[in-house]
Structure formats: structure tokens, C-alpha cells
DOLUM-40766 format. One record per residue (C-alpha): x, y, z. Coordinates in steps of 0.1 Angstrom, whole numbers, padded with zeros to 4 digits, always signed. Example, Ala and Ser with C-alpha at 12.3 -4.5 7.8 and 13.67 -1.06 7.14 Angstrom:
% DOLUM-40766
+0123-0045+0078/+0137-0011+0071/
% end
This chain:
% DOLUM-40766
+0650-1473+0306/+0639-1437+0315/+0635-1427+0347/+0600-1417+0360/+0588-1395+0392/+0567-1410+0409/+0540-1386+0433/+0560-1379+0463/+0527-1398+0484/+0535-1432+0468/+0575-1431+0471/+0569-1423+0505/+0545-1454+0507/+0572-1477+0488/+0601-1470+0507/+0580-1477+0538/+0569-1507+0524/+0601-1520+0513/+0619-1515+0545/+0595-1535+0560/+0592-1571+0547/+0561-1588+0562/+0587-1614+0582/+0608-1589+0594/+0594-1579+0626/+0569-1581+0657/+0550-1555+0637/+0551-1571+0607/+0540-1603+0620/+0508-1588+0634/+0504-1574+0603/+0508-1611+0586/+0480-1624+0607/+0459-1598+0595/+0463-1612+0561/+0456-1646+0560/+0467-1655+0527/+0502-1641+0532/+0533-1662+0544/+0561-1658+0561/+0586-1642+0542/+0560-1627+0515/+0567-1588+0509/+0541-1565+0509/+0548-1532+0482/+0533-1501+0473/+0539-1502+0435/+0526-1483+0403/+0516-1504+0377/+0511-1497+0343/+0491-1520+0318/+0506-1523+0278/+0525-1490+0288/+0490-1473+0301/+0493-1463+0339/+0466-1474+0359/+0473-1473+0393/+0504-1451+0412/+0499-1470+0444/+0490-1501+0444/+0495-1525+0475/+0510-1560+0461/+0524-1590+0476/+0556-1604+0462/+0554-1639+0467/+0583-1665+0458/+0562-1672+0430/+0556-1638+0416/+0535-1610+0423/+0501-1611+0438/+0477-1575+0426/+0438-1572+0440/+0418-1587+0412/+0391-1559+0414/+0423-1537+0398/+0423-1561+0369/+0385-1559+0366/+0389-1518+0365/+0410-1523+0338/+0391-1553+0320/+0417-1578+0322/+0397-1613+0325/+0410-1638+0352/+0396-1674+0334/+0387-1706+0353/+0428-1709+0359/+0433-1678+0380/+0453-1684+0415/+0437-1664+0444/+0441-1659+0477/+0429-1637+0502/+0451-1604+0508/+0447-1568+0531/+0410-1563+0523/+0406-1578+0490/+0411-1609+0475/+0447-1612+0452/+0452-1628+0421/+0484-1644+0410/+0498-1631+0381/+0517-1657+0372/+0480-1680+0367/+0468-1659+0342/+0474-1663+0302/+0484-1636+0282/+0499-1614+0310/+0536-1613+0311/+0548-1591+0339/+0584-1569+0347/+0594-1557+0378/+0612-1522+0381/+0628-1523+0415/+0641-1490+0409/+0611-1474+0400/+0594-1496+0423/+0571-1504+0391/+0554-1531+0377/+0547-1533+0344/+0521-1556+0326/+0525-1568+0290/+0490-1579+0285/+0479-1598+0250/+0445-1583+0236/+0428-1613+0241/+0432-1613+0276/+0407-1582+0279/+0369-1586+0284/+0350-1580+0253/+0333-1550+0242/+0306-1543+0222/+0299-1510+0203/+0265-1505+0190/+0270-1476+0163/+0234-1472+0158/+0215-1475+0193/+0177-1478+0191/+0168-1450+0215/+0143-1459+0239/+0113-1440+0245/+0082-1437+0272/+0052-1427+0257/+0030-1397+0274/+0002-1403+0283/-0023-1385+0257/-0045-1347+0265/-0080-1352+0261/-0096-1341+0227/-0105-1348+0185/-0095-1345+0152/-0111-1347+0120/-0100-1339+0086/-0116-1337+0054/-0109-1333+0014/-0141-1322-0002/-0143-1320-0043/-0170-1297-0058/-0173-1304-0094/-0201-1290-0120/-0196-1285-0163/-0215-1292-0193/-0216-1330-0187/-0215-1342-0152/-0215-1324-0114/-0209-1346-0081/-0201-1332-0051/-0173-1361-0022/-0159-1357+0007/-0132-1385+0022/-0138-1376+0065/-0112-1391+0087/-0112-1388+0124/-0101-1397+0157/-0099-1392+0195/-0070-1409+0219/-0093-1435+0245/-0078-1457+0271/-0037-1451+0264/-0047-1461+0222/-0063-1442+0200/-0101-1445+0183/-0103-1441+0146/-0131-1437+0122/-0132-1428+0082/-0161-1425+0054/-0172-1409+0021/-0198-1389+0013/-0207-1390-0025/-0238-1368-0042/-0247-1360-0074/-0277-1350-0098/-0297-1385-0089/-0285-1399-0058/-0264-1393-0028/-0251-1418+0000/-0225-1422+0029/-0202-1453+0033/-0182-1460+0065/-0145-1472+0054/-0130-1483+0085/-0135-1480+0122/-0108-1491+0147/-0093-1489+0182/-0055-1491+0181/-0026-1492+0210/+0012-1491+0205/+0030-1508+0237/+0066-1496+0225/+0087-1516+0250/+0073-1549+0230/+0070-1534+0195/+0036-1543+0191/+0005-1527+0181/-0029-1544+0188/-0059-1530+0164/-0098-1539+0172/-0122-1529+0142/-0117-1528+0105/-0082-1538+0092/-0064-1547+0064/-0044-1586+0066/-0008-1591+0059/-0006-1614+0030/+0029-1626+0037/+0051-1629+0009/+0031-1646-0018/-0004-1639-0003/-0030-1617-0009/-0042-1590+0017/-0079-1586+0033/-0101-1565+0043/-0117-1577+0074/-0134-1568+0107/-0117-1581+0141/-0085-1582+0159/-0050-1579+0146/-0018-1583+0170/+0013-1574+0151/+0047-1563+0157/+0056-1523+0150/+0091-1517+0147/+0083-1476+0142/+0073-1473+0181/+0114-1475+0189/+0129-1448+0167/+0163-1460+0154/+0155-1500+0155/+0171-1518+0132/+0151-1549+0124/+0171-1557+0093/+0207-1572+0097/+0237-1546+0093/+0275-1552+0086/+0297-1556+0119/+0332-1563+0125/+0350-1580+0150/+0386-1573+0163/+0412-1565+0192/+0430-1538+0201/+0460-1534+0228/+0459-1505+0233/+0429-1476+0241/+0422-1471+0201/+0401-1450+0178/+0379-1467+0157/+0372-1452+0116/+0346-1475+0094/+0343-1464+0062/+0314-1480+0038/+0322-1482+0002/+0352-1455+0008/+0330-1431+0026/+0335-1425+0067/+0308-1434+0084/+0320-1437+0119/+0344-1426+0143/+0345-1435+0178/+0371-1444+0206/+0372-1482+0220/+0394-1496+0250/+0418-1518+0246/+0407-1555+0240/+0382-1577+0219/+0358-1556+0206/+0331-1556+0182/+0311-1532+0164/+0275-1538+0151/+0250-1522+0136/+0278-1503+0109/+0259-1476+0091/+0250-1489+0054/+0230-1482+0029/+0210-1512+0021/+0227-1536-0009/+0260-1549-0010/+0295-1534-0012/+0328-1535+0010/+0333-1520+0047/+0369-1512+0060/+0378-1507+0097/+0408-1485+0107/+0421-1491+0143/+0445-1464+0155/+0460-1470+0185/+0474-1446+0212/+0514-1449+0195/+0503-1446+0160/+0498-1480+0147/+0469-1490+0126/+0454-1523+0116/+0429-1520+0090/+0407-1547+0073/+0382-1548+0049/+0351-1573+0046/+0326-1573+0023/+0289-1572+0031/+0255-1572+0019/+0226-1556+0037/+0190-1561+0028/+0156-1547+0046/+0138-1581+0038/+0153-1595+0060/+0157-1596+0098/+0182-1601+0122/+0193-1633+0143/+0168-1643+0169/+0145-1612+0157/+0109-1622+0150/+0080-1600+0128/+0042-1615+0128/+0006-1602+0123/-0022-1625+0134/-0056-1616+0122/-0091-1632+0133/-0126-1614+0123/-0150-1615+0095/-0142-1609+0062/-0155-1581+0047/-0172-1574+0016/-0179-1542-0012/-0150-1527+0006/-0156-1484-0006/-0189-1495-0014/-0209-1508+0015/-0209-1497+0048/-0214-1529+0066/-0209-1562+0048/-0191-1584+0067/-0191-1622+0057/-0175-1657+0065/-0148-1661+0095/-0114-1655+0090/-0082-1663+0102/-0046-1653+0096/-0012-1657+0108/+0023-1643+0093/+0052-1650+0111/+0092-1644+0098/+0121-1653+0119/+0156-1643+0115/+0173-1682+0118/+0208-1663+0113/+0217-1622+0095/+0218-1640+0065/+0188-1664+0064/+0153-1653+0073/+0124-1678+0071/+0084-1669+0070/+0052-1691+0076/+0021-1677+0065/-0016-1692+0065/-0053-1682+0064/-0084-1703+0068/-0121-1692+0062/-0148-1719+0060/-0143-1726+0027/-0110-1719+0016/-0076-1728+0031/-0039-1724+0024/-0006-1721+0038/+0033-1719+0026/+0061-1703+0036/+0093-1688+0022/+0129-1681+0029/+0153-1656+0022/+0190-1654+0025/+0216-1629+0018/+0252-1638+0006/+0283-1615+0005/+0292-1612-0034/+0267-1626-0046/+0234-1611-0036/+0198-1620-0023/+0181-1654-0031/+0143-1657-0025/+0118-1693-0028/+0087-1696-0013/+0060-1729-0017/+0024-1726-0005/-0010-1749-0011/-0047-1743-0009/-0076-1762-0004/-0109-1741-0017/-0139-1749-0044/-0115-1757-0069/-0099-1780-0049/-0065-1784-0042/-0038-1760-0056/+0000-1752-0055/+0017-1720-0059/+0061-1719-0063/+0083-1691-0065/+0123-1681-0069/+0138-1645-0066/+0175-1632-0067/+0181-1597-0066/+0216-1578-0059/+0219-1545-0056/+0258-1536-0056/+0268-1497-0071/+0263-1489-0094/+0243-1517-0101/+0203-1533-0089/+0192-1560-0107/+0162-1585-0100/+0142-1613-0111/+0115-1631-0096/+0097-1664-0111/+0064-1678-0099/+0044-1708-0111/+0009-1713-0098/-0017-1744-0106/-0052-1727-0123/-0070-1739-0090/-0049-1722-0064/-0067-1696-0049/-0048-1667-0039/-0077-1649-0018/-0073-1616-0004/-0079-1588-0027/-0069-1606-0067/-0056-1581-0097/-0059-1601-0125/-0073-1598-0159/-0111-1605-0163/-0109-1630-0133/-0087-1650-0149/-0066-1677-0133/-0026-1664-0129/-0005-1694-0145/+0026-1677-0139/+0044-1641-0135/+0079-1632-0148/+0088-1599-0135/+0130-1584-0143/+0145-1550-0135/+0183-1532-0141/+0195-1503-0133/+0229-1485-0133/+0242-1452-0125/+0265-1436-0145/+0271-1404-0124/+0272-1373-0142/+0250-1393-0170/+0222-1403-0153/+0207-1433-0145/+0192-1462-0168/+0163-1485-0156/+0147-1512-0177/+0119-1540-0167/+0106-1568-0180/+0069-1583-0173/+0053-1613-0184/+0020-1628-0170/+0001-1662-0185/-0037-1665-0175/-0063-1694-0177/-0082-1688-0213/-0068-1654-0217/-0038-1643-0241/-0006-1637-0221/+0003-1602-0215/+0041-1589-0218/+0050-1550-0206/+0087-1539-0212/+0101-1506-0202/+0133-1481-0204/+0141-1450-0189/+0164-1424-0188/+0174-1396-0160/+0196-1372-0167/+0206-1342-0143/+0214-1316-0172/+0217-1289-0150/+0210-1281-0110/+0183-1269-0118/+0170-1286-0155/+0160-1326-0157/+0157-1345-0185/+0136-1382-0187/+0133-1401-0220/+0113-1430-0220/+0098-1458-0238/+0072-1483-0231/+0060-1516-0251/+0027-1538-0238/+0011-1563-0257/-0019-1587-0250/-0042-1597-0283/-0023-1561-0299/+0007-1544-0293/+0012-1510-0282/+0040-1487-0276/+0051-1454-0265/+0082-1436-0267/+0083-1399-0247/+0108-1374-0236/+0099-1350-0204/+0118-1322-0193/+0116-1305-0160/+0126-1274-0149/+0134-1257-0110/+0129-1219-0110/+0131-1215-0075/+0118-1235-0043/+0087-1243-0048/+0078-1228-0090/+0083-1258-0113/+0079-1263-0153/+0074-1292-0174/+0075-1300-0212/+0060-1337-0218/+0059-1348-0257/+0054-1387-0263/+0042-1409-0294/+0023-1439-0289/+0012-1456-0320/+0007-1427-0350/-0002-1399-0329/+0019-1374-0310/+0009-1356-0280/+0023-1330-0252/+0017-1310-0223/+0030-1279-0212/+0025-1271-0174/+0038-1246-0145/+0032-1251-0112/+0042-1228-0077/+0032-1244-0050/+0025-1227-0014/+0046-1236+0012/+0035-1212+0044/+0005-1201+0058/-0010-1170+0037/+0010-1186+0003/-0008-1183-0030/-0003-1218-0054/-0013-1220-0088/-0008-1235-0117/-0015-1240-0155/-0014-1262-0184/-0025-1272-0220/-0021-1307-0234/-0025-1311-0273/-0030-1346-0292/-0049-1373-0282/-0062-1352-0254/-0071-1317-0258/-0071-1300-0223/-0066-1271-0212/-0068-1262-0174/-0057-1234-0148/-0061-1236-0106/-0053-1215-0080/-0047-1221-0040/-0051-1206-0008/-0030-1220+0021/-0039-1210+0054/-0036-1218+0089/-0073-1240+0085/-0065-1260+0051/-0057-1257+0018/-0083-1245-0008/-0083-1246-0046/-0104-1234-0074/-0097-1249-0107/-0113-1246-0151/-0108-1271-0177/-0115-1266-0206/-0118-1306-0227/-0129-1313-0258/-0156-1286-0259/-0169-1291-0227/-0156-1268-0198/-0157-1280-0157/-0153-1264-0124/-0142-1275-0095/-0133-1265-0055/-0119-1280-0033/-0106-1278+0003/-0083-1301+0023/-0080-1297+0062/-0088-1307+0096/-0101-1294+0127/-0088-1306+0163/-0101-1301+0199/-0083-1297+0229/-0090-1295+0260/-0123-1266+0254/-0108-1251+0229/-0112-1257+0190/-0084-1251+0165/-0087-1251+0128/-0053-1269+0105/-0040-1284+0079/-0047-1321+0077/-0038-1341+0106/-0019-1378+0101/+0001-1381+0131/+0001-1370+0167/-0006-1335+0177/-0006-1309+0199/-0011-1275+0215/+0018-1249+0227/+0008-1223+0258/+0022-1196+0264/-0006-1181+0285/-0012-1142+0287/+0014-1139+0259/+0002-1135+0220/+0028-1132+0191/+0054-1158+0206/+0075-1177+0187/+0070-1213+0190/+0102-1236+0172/+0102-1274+0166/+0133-1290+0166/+0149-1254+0166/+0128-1244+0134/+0101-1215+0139/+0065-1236+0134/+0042-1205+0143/+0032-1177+0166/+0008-1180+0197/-0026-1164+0188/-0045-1142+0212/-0052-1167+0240/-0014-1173+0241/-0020-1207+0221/-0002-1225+0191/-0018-1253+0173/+0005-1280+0162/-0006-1303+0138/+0025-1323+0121/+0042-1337+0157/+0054-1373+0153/+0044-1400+0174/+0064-1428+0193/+0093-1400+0192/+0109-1371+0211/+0096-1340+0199/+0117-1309+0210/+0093-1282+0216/+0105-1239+0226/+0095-1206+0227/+0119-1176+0214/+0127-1155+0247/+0127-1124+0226/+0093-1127+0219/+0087-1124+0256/+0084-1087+0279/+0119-1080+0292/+0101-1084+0327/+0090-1121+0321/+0102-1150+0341/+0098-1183+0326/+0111-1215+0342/+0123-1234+0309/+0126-1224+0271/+0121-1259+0255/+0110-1288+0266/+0108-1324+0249/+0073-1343+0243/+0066-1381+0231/+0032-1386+0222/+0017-1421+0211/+0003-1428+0179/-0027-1402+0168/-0018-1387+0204/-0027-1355+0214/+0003-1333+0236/-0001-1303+0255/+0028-1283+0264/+0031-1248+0289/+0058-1226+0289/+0045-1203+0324/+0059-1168+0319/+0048-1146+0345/+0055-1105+0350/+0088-1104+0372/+0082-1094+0410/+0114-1082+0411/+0115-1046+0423/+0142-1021+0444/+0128-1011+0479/+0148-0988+0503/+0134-0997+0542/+0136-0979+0570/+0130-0983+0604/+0106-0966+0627/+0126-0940+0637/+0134-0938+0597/+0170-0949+0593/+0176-0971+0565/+0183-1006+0577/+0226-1013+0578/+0240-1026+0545/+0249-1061+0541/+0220-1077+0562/+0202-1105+0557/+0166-1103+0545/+0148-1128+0547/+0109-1141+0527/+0090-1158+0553/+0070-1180+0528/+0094-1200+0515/+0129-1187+0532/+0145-1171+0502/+0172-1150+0512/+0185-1115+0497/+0210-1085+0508/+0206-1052+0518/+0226-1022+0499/+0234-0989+0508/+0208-0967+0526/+0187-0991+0529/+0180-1004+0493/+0169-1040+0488/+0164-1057+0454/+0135-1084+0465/+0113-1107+0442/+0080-1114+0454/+0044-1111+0452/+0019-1090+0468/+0014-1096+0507/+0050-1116+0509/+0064-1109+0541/+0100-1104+0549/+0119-1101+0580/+0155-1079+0581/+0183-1091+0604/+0195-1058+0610/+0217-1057+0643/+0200-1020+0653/+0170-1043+0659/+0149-1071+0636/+0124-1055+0609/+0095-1072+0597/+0079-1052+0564/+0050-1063+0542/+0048-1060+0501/+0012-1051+0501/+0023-1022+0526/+0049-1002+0504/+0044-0962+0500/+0066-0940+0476/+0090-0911+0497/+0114-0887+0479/+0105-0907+0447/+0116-0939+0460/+0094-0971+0468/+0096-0974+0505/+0092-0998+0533/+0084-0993+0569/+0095-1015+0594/+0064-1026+0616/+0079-1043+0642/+0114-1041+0659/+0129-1069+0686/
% end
């Protein structure tokens, strides 16, 4: 064995120690009592000790026992070694001492020469460690600014055969930690004219408990085979978007040991996804990133030598379902409502809902779902499990008791989705009396019997991609309707798409349509499109370019002309600004000519001030900078704007329940400013409103040369010293200072010819230098 050094402090300790054995002397036996746990004739020995060839400690105190060697056990639990129900201790110099010998695994050599003691310890030995590859992050909400939004999208439409004028309004204010939320329509044209509310609600995120309450108008969640409502009331529900990165979904992880300190690569279907470091021991990683379907994941463990272990398991990840012991639920209880878009306030019969879906195990999540008004009732429930190789199987069962009396509704899925790959089928069965409730798409009202719905797709690279489905739906009285479809991508170019198409639906006739479309990128945002399809005996097309505006003072516009079975022929153009988006569009159909403005925005206030935007659909915010115009504000390191006049920046696209990181460019800023902070980071709730000041203020920085009374410059090297707050600053030659401060700050000059007290709001200029005059000398 090569010999090692050790640190000239732990020989020293070691040969001390080993020329004096605890039963060897007076001293020694005082020592001994001292340590209760030792015995006569036990050796006490400053040793390194190393740990599967991995130093840990270069002077340890052990006691050498006749049964082996005793170490402090907190050493082992600094290196993650795990003692078991079978470990010997007794109490040692300070510390309690664990056998070595007791614990299995751990297989130990003594280096007498080296005075070193070296540790074979077995991987499984070490306390397990667990590696979350994709944390959630946590976040604390802010609390919200005061203030309102409101957007709008107004159409203004008039031509040879009918004009209307509508306007969707949304708006909202943040109230009590949630947020208040209203929407409506206004509709007018040549005979009548009328307003209809469409939903007004209170609504509160508490992120720690994923949940978001909602009082007002809401919409139900069906569950998996149920319909959802419109209704007026309360809804409690989990929200897994409040904690950015949460993964409610199961993911692939591994399990595995490692000797040694190791790095750790995971590849996913032979592309890295991860690299990290682990210690040495159990360990297991979760969470592996994944895109959702199934395929293989292999883990490579290098260790600190070299060696690698790698294995390779196959997985199958699916966003339907949920992970062990997670739980997702809506519970719903109002009046349902009625003429939804069409009445303002119809509100009819109680109603009550609950959805609730467990994750039993990663692979097998189960769901219970039921709803009760006075005169209609049903419940079922479904489950869903995902299986490694083979894919994702699906059956749900539900009954309902209503007019019609009793019925049954039964379903089976399977889907896998493996690359290049995704297939699915789904098979439901349903008794002409079940009533589904909710909002029902069916034919004429017609009772569903049963729905057959199939889809593939595979990828074949630099060839595109090939997707067919398959429809079938059997009513109550009606002919049964079948809808069959196949498409084509192909990426010709980088720049130059290519879709072909064909689509076959029959119910009493059949009808089909076969088309080809080809797009075309001429820059960022300037598209073209050629669009020629058949359906039955006649051919049609369109032709249409479109550039789209991107920034504030963009121009959009656009054009097109469709021949065949509709002759069109239209051309728009569009304003962006900093207050909305405004278009002014003619078409010209079939003889008949229309047109039509309209304008898309929002207006916010904050605080006393009013801004005008785009359309606002998540949290907001206002940037100040005040005294300062023309500043560059960034978001997340990208330039979002410049502050206006008032030294204020509008920001309307901020996302809620997340850290948004929010700065100012400095070289926007006067040389002479002094600012605190560039960037700062803001979490605002849902539909929250943040503020956020940067405080840049004129430097008070200035060079003063002070002189006594007698008008000798104070002595170099003194300290001078601001009485308001004690800052402290040093004299230069002949008396020059540099000092920050503000008008009337007082300072006082340590200078040994005598102290000097001079005032800021006292200064004069002599020989072209600003001056101060001692007024006082001790």
C-alpha cells in the first residue's frame, strides 16, 4: 500500500495517542473515568478514516476495544452511513460510540502504520436519497395594488343586406386577497338592441392547498363521461397552475445505489435529459423529465473511479392520470342556469355536483362523479390505468334516475401513444333514457345510443406526419351518422408546408371532400396560403396573405379571394398600438359588399392613474421609474416598453401564481442617478394587479475642499463624519472631500489641528472651487 502524509496536527495527535493507552497510567486512568464507557485496557487513537476510499475525517478520536473499533456515531450520520436496530453503543469522550463491528455492510481495516482506518461500506448500508429532478417551486402570492380592468372587442358591421353593431366587455377588480369578475354583450342592430350579463364571479387561489374557490356564475366539471353546467353558486376545486412546476400526473423514476459519490445521466428515448451529482448510497430519482406517452428511459451512474452501471426501464407517462396518494375534485352547489348568452338572469332548479379522482397507485387512477337536481339524478365513476408496453386502458359505468326513468351509460378506451406512433379508441354504450344533463350536442335532441370514436397517427420524419379518425354515432329515431378523415403534413421546405386532406360524412346522404393547402413563411410574421378542395362536383379555392403586427405602431393587413362554391373577395387592415388593436375590413360576396371595424383592447386603473392596453387575461401591473421618462423596462431580460412622461410603464401580459422578473436598463438612466436595485421579482395572484418602483434619485455626491477658520484646508486622511446617519468618508489633499449627501446634512471633521463642524446648505465657491467653512472648532 502507498504511503500517505498525514497533516502534521493529526500525527502529532496519533503518536500522542498511541503512547498513551488508556490503562497505562495515573493520567490515563483519570482520563478512563471521564469516559464511562471505556475499560481498562481500551486504547484511545486519533485516526483518519476514510469511507469506500473517500476521506472523511483526518482526526478522528476512536476507541480500540478488544472487540474492534469504536467511531462517534454522529461521524457516520455526516457521512450517511445508517446504524439499524442492531448497532452496539456506548458512551465515549463527549459523544456516544458505535461499534463497528455491530453494523452490517461495513467491513473495516486498520493501518497501524498510517494510523488509518479504512471502511469498506456496502451501498445499502447508506441512508436513502431522493432526487426530485423536476421540483415544484413554491411561491407566496403578493398581496394585490388597488385598481380595474376592462377589455372589450367591438364589431361594427353595415352592407347591402344586414348591419349590427356587439361588443363582448370583460372586467375585473382584485377584492379581499381574490379577484371580482364580471362579463356581457352588447348586441344592436336596425330593430332592436339589448345587453346580456354572461358571468359574474368572486374567485381566490390559496396556492399552498391548490385550490381555488369561485362564488357566482360557473361552469360544472362533468367528470369523465358527464356533461358540464352552467350554474350560479359555489365551486371549490383543486388548481394545480397556482404552483408552477407541479406535476400532478405520474412521471418515470428510477431506483438504484451507488458506492461511491456518482454522477447521475437519464436519458429518455436516447435523448439526455438530466445530469446531476448523487452521494453515495440508495438513491432514487423521480419526477424524470418525459414527454407524455410511452418509450424507454436509461440511467447512467458514473462513479468517482470510472465505473458505470447503466439500466434501462421502460415507462409510460400519461396526463390523465394522477399520481399516488394525489387527489383532483370540483364540488359545485347553486342554481342551474338557463338561456345561457341569451338571458341575463334565469336561474332555475338546485343543483349539486361533485368530481373527485384519486391516484390509488402511478399507474391506476380512479374518479367518482355525481349530480342531483330535483328531478334528475345520476352518478358513475371510471378508472384509468397505465401499463408499460402496452398503453392506457380506460372504463367508466354511470346511472341516472330522471323523467325517463332509469338509465345506464358504459364505456371502454385504450389509447397508447409510443413514437412514432398514437393511436386510440374509445366505445360507449348508453340506454335511450339516460340522461346525460349538462349542456347535450346531439342531433335534433335525439337520444345518443352509442359513440365509436378511433384515431392514428405516425411520424415519418422528413415525410411528414399521417393522421386518420374514425366516428360513428347511433341516435333514438334518427339515421346514424359516420365521419372519417385523413391528413397529411408535410414540411417541404423551412419555410413552405404542404396539407392534403380528405374527409367523408354521411347521415341520410353521403358527402366528401378531398383538398390540398399549401402554406408559405416569408418572414416572421407575413404568411401565404393556396387552399383548393373538391367536395361533391364542385371545386373551390382561396388565395390569402396575411402580415400580422407584432409591436406597438405595426401595420397588419391582409387579403384574399375564394372562387367556387363561395365567391368572396375581402381585404383588412390593422393598427396595433399601445391601447388595442383596430381593424377595418371590405368584402365583397356574391354581389353584395360589407364593412366592418373593429377594435380589441382593454383599459386598466391603478392606483389614480388610468392606462390604455392591449387586452388584459392575466395579472397585471405598473413599472415606476419616477422623474424618469424613456426608460427601458425588460421582463424576464426582454425589453417590454419604455416609461412614458410620468416615469410609468403599463404592463399588461404578467402571469399570475408566478415569479415575474421585472428591470430597468441603467443606460437609460442620467449618469448621476442612484438607484438601489435594477430588477426585482413580483408574484401576483390570479387577475392581480402589481406595482413595482425602481427609486432613482440625482446623486448627492459632490467634491468639497474645507477649510478652517483661519483658512487652512483640513489635514489629509481625516475622518469626516455625517451626523445623520454616521456615514463616514476621507479627506484628500488640501482639504478636498468627496461627500454624498443632501442639502442641510451636517458633518463633523476629526482633524487633530482642532474638530470642524460644516453645513451642506452653507457651501460658497472660492478660486473656482466649492468650499466649506468650518463653523466651529474644539
Amino acid at each position: 500500500m502507498a504511503a500517505r502524509r498525514l497533516a502534521p496536527t493529526s500525527l502529532l495527535l496519533a503518536v500522542i495517542a498511541c503512547a498513551a493507552p488508556v490503562g497505562g497510567s495515573p493520567a490515563n486512568a483519570q482520563a478512563q473515568a471521564q469516559a464511562p464507557g471505556a475499560q481498562t485496557g481500551d486504547e484511545q487513537m486519533i485516526l483518519a478514516v476514510t469511507i469506500n476510499g473517500q476521506r472523511i475525517d483526518d482526526g478522528l478520536l476512536a476507541i480500540r476495544k478488544p472487540d474492534g473499533f469504536y467511531i462517534p456515531a454522529a461521524a457516520l450520520a455526516a457521512a450517511r452511513v445508517t446504524l439499524g436496530r442492531q448497532a452496539i453503543t456506548i458512551p465515549g469522550p463527549g459523544a456516544d460510540y458505535v461499534a463497528l463491528s455491530s453494523l452490517p455492510g461495513v467491513a473495516v481495516d486498520f493501518d497501524g502504520a498510517m494510523q488509518e482506518l479504512n471502511l469498506t461500506v456496502d451501498a445499502t448500508a447508506f441512508a436513502g436519497q431522493r432526487l426530485e429532478l423536476q421540483p415544484t417551486l413554491p411561491v407566496q402570492v403578493e398581496a394585490s395594488q388597488g385598481g380595474a380592468y376592462a377589455n372589450y372587442d367591438a364589431v361594427l358591421q353595415g352592407g347591402t343586406d344586414y348591419s349590427y353593431f356587439a361588443t363582448l366587455l370583460d372586467g375585473g377588480a382584485p377584492v379581499l386577497g381574490g379577484s371580482f369578475l364580471t362579463s356581457g354583450i352588447l348586441r344592436a342592430d336596425e330593430d332592436s338592441a339589448e345587453i346580456v350579463r354572461l358571468e359574474t364571479a368572486y374567485v381566490r387561489d390559496f396556492s399552498e392547498e391548490l385550490v381555488r374557490v369561485k362564488f357566482g356564475d360557473a361552469i360544472s366539471n362533468g367528470g369523465s363521461w358527464g356533461r358540464p353546467a352552467h350554474f350560479g353558486g359555489v365551486q371549490f376545486a383543486t388548481n394545480f397552475a397556482v404552483q408552477p412546476g407541479y406535476v400532478s400526473f405520474p412521471t418515470a423514476n428510477f431506483a438504484g445505489q451507488a458506492a461511491l459519490p456518482s454522477t447521475v445521466d437519464v436519458f429518455v428515448n436516447d435523448v439526455l435529459r438530466y445530469r446531476g451529482a448523487i452521494d453515495q448510497g440508495p438513491f432514487e430519482l423521480n419526477q424524470i423529465p418525459a414527454l407524455t406517452g410511452g418509450g424507454d428511459a436509461r440511467v447512467v451512474v458514473t462513479d468517482a473511479l470510472g465505473r458505470q452501471q447503466a439500466v434501462t426501464l421502460p415507462f409510460y407517462v400519461s396526463p390523465r392520470l394522477l399520481r399516488e396518494g394525489v387527489s383532483d375534485y370540483s364540488y359545485e352547489l347553486g342554481l342551474l342556469r338557463k338561456g345561457y348568452g341569451l338571458e341575463s338572469n334565469q336561474y332555475d332548479d338546485p343543483y349539486a355536483a361533485a368530481t373527485h379522482r384519486y391516484g390509488l397507485t402511478d399507474g391506476h387512477t380512479i374518479e367518482g362523479h355525481a349530480e342531483a337536481t330535483p328531478d334528475r339524478q345520476a352518478i358513475g365513476g371510471s378508472l384509468t390505468s397505465a401499463v408499460p408496453g402496452i398503453g392506457e386502458l380506460h372504463g367508466e359505468a354511470a346511472v341516472s334516475n330522471g323523467a325517463g326513468g332509469t338509465g345506464w351509460l358504459a364505456g371502454l378506451g385504450y389509447s397508447r401513444n409510443v413514437d412514432p406512433w398514437t393511436f386510440a379508441v374509445r366505445q360507449r354504450w348508453q340506454s335511450d333514457n339516460f340522461d346525460e344533463g349538462g349542456v347535450v350536442f346531439s342531433v335534433s335532441g335525439a337520444p345518443l345510443l352509442s359513440e365509436t370514436l378511433a384515431s392514428v397517427s405516425r411520424s415519418f420524419g422528413a415525410y411528414g406526419n399521417v393522421a386518420m379518425s374514425f366516428a360513428h354515432q347511433t341516435y333514438d329515431g334518427l339515421d346514424a351518422a359516420t365521419v372519417a378523415t385523413v391528413n397529411w403534413s408535410l414540411p417541404v421546405t423551412e419555410s413552405v408546408f404542404l396539407n392534403a386532406y380528405a374527409l367523408h360524412a354521411r347521415q341520410d346522404v353521403a358527402d366528401t371532400t378531398v383538398g390540398l393547402t399549401l402554406t408559405v413563411l416569408l418572414g416572421n410574421s407575413t404568411t401565404g396560403s393556396a387552399d383548393m378542395y373538391r367536395r361533391g362536383d364542385r371545386s373551390s379555392g382561396t388565395v390569402q396573405a396575411r402580415h400580422a403586427p407584432v409591436a406597438n405602431g405595426d401595420w397588419g393587413y391582409g387579403a384574399s379571394v375564394s372562387r367556387g362554391e363561395i365567391e368572396r373577395a375581402g381585404a383588412d387592415v390593422t393598427r396595433r398600438t399601445f391601447g388595442g388593436d383596430f381593424t377595418a375590413a371590405v368584402d365583397r360576396y356574391e354581389g353584395g359588399t360589407a364593412g366592418r371595424l373593429t377594435a380589441s383592447g382593454g383599459v386598466a386603473l391603478v392606483g389614480e392613474k388610468i392606462f390604455l392596453a392591449r387586452r388584459i387575461d392575466d395579472a397585471f401591473g405598473v413599472v415606476s421609474v419616477p422623474g424618469h421618462a424613456g426608460v427601458t423596462v425588460t421582463r424576464e431580460n426582454q425589453p417590454v416598453g419604455e416609461t412614458d412622461a410620468d416615469g410609468d410603464l403599463f404592463l399588461p401580459k404578467l402571469l399570475s401564481n408566478y415569479p415575474n422578473r421585472i428591470g430597468i436598463e441603467t443606460a437609460d438612466l442620467p449618469i448621476d442617478a442612484e438607484i438601489e436595485r435594477l430588477e426585482t421579482v413580483v408574484t401576483p395572484g390570479y387577475r392581480g394587479i402589481a406595482a413595482v418602483t425602481f427609486e432613482a434619485r440625482q446623486s448627492q455626491s459632490r467634491l468639497i475642499r474645507v477649510l478652517h477658520r483661519d483658512g487652512k484646508p483640513v489635514a489629509p486622511g481625516i475622518e469626516v463624519v455625517r451626523l445623520s446617519d454616521g456615514a463616514v468618508f476621507r479627506s484628500g489633499f488640501d482639504g478636498e472631500i468627496y461627500l454624498e449627501g443632501d442639502a442641510g446634512d451636517r458633518f463633523e471633521a476629526h482633524d487633530p489641528a482642532g474638530l470642524c463642524r460644516f453645513n451642506l446648505s452653507r457651501l460658497s465657491v472660492r478660486d473656482g472651487r466649492l468650499t466649506g467653512q468650518c463653523e466651529g472648532a474644539a
